[in-house]
C-alpha positions, 0 to 999 in steps of 0.5 A, a space after each residue: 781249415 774250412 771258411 767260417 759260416 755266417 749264420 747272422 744276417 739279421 745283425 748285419 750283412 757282407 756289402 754287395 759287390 755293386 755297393 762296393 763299386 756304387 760306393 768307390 765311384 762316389 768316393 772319387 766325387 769331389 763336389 758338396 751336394 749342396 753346392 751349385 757347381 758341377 761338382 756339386 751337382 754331380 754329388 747331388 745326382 748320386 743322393 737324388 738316384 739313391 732317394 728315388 730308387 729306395 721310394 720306388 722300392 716302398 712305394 713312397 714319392 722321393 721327395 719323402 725320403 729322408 737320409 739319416 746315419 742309421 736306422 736308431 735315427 730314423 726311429 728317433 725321427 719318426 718319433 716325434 710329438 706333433 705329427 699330423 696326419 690329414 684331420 690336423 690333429 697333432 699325436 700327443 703320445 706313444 703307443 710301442 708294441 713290447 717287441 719293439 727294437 731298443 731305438 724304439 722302446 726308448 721311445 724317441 722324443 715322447 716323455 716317458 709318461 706319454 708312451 704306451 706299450 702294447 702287449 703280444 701273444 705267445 707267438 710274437 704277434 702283436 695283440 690288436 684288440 690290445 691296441 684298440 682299448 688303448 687307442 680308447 683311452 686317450 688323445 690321439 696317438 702315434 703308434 710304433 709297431 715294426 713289420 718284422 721282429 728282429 729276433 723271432 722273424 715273426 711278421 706283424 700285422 702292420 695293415 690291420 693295424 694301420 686301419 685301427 689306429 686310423 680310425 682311432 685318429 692317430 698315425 702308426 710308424 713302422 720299422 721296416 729295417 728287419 723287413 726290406 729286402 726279405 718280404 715285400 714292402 710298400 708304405 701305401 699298400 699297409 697304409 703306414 704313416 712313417 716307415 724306417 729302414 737301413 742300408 746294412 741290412 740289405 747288403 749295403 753300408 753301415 751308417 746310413 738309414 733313412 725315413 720315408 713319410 707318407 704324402 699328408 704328413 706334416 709336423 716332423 720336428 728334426 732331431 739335428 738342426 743346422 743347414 737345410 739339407 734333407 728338405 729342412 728335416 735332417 741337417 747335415 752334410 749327405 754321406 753321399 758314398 753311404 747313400 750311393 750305396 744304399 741306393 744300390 742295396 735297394 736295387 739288389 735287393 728287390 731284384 733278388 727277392 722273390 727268388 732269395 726268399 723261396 731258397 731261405 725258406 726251404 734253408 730255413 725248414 731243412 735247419 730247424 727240422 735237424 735242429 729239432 731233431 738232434 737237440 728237442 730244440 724250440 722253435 719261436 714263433 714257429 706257428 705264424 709267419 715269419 721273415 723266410 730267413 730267421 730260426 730263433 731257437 732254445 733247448 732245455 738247459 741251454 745257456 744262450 751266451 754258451 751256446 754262441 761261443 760253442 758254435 763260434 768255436 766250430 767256426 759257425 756265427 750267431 748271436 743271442 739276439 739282437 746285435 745291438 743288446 749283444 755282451 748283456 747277460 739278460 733275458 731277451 725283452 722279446 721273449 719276456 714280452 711273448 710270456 716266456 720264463 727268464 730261463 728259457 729267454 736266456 737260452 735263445 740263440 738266433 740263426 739267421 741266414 742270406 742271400 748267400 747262403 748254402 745247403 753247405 752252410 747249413 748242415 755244417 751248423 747242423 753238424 755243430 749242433 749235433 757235436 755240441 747239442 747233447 754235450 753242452 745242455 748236458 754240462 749245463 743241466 749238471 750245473 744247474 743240479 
């Protein structure tokens, strides 16, 4: 039987052979980082390196990174009622692009009646002068508005937009998760206020995420309140094999990058050139930059849920979108946002690819879709008659 192809990167990664190793050497560590002894400090090192080598990677200083248990948490952080940027004038509420991930939609620790959503076009970009009339309407804002969707791959235009709500007097946090690792990333260079990531992303752990603030920012309110750990903004015993492994994803990653992305992109085109010839498949998002692993595509008829098990079958792995949104038949959020009708949303599969990935893989997903393509949209269209 040949290997089964992982096509879903974008859910989650394999862990890397130097995260494996980074976490089994901190697994043998006895020492509490907080504790004074040798142990301890010794426990404390492989936090502080982690620390480091994530604020060199995003161009943050170490003492603004803060260790959470996921990403979903370092959301939640970061939306916090009362955050101050340099003028002192504390957000008063919440301003969410509609293609935000659901940690985000929930909108953090903002009461519903004080968050926004902002529309985007047809292409899955966020709509600027949207956000410019809501910036007008109101006291200052803090805006939430991710680097790269999740689903589409489409990439946003987050320094534009740090520029516009800075004006505005308000801060913009950016969800970097999808974005680190595949694009190139620095929190001062786009100018973000707030930036979230996480490890298993990126061929690290999962269940360890973090937040990285830039310099000038105060009144970040923790969620979990307790010992002084994380410089008083995240209590807590540190995961401290999860943040060894975080650390070590990060140097990967960005060592890799320019290289891994050049291979994806040409993956990527080869694979939804054969997909849009074995099927009429559509592409989203197609017409702007994208993140250079992610194809979300759909073909008249198809019923996405269908689709994954059928490719499942050929021993080929994808998901309807989001893996956190995953088992609920509804139509993605994201293609609702960007004007799709519920049919098509519902239709959308995503295929997303790696480091790790081969022309091997990809014409195997090909040969799937071709074998499955005609055969399943015909039984759906049939059902649907």
């Amino acid at each position: 039987m040949p290997s089964r192809v992982y096509l879903d990167w974008n859910a989650t990664t394999p862990l890397r052979a130097e995260v494996r190793a980074a976490m089994l050497a901190a697994y043998e560590l006895i020492g509490n980082p907080s504790s004074v002894h040798a142990e301890g400090r010794e426990a404390r090192r492989l936090v502080e390196d982690a620390r480091a080598a994530l604020a060199v990677a995003v161009g943050a200083l170490p003492r603004n990174v803060v260790f959470t248990s996921a990403g979903t948490e370092a959301n939640a952080l970061a939306l916090s009622p009362g955050l101050r940027g340099p003028s002192g004038r504390p957000v008063q509420r919440l301003l969410v692009s509609a293609i935000e991930h659901a940690s985000v939609m929930a909108g953090g620790r903002f009461p519903a009646a004080a968050v926004g959503q902002i529309r985007v076009a047809r292409s899955g970009v966020v709509d600027l002068d949207h956000l410019k009339a809501l910036l007008s309407e109101g006291p200052p804002a803090l805006v939430s508005i991710m680097a790269a969707n999740n689903e589409t791959g489409a990439i946003q235009p987050v320094a534009e937009a740090a520029r516009i709500v800075h004006e505005a007097g308000g801060l913009l946090h950016v969800d970097a998760i999808q974005a680190l690792g595949r694009i190139m990333f620095n929190i001062n260079a786009i100018g973000a206020d707030l930036a979230t990531f996480s490890a298993h992303k990126i061929g690290g752990p999962k269940g360890i995420g973090a937040l990285v603030v830039a310099e000038g920012i105060s009144g970040l309110e923790p969620v979990l309140r307790g010992g002084g750990q994380e410089l008083g903004r995240r209590a807590g015993t540190e995961n401290v094999a999860g943040i060894a492994g975080f650390g070590a994803a990060v140097k990967a990653a960005l060592q890799a990058l320019p290289k891994d992305a050049e291979r994806m992109i040409t993956l990527r085109n080869h694979l939804e050139k054969g997909l849009c010839a074995a099927a009429g498949a559509t592409v989203f998002s197609e017409d702007v930059q994208r993140l250079p692993n992610t194809v979300l595509f759909t073909a008249p008829g198809m019923k996405a849920e269908t689709a994954v098990i059928c490719f499942d079958l050929e021993g080929i792995a994808v998901s309807s979108g989001s893996a956190c949104s995953s088992g609920k038949v509804q139509p993605s959020h994201v293609l609702s946002a960007m004007g799709f009708d519920p049919a098509m949303a519902q239709g959308a599969v995503r295929l997303s690819l790696g480091w790790s990935t081969e022309l091997e893989d990809i014409n195997r997903a090909l040969e799937a879709w071709r074998k499955l393509g005609n055969t399943l949209l015909r039984e759906e269209r049939r059902n649907t008659a």
